[in-house]
C-alpha positions as CSV (number, residue, x, y, z in Angstrom):
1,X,10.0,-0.4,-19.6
2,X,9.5,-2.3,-16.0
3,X,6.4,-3.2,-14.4
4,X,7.1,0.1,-12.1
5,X,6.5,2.6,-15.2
6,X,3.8,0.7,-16.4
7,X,1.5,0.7,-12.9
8,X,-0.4,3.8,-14.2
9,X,-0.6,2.9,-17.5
10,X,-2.3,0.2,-17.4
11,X,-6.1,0.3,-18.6
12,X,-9.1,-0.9,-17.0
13,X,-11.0,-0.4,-19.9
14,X,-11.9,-3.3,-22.2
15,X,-12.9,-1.6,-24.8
16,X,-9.0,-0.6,-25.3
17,X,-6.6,-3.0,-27.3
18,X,-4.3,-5.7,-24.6
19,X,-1.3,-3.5,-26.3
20,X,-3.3,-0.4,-24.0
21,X,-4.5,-2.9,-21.2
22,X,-1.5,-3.6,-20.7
23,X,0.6,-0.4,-20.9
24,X,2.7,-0.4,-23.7
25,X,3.7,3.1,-24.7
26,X,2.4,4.8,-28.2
27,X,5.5,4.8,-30.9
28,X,6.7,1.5,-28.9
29,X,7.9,-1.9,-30.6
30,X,4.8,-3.7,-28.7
31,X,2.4,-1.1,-29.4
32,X,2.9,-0.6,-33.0
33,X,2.4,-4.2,-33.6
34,X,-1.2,-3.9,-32.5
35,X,-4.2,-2.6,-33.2
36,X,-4.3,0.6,-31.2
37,X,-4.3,3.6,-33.5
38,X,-7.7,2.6,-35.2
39,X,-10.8,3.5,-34.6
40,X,-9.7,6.3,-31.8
41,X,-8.6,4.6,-28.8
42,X,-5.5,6.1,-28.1
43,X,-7.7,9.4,-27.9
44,X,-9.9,8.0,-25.6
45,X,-7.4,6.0,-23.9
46,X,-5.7,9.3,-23.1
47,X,-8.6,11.1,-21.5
48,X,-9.1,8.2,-19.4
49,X,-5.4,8.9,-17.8
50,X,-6.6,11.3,-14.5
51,X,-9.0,7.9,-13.8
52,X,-5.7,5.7,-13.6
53,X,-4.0,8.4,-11.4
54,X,-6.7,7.8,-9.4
55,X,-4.9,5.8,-6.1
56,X,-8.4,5.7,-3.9
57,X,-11.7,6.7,-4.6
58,X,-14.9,6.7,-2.6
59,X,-17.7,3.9,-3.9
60,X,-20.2,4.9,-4.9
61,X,-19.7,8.9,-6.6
62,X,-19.6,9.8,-9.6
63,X,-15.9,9.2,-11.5
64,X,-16.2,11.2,-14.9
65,X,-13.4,11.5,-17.4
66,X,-12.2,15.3,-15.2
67,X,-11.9,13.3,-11.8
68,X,-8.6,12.4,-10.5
69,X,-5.5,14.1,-10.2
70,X,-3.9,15.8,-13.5
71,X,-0.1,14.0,-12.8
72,X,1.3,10.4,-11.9
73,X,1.8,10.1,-8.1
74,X,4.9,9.4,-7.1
75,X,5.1,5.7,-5.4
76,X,8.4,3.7,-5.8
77,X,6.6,0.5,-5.7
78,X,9.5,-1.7,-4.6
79,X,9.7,0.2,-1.3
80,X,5.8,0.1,-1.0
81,X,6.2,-3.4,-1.5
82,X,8.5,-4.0,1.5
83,X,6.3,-2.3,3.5
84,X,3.7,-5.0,3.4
């Protein structure tokens, strides 16, 4: 998996394992060797997804688990990165 897929996978959270933090899929090589699955953080870790989605946000409002949008935006980051 390349940086690219990962973008919105990553977690802010550090509650979540580095495995999460760091976007490594469920039922991959680099996931199953940590500590994910216990204690519930893949569940939480999941309904935290529409806050990663999330490209902007205005400071200051409220951001509970419902806010964001429901699907990954579509970037291709290598031709965002040329832009700058």
């Amino acid at each position: 998996m390349t940086f690219a897929n990962r973008l919105f996978a990553l977690s802010f959270d550090p509650y979540h394992c580095p495995e999460l933090r760091w976007g490594a899929g469920a039922g991959s090589a680099e996931y199953d060797a940590g500590v994910c699955s216990a204690n519930g953080k893949l569940d939480w870790y999941n309904k935290e997804m529409s806050l990663r989605y999330a490209i902007d946000r205005q400071y200051g409002a409220p951001t509970p688990l419902g806010w964001g949008p429901s699907q990954r935006p579509d970037i291709h980051v290598p031709n965002l990165l040329d832009r700058l």
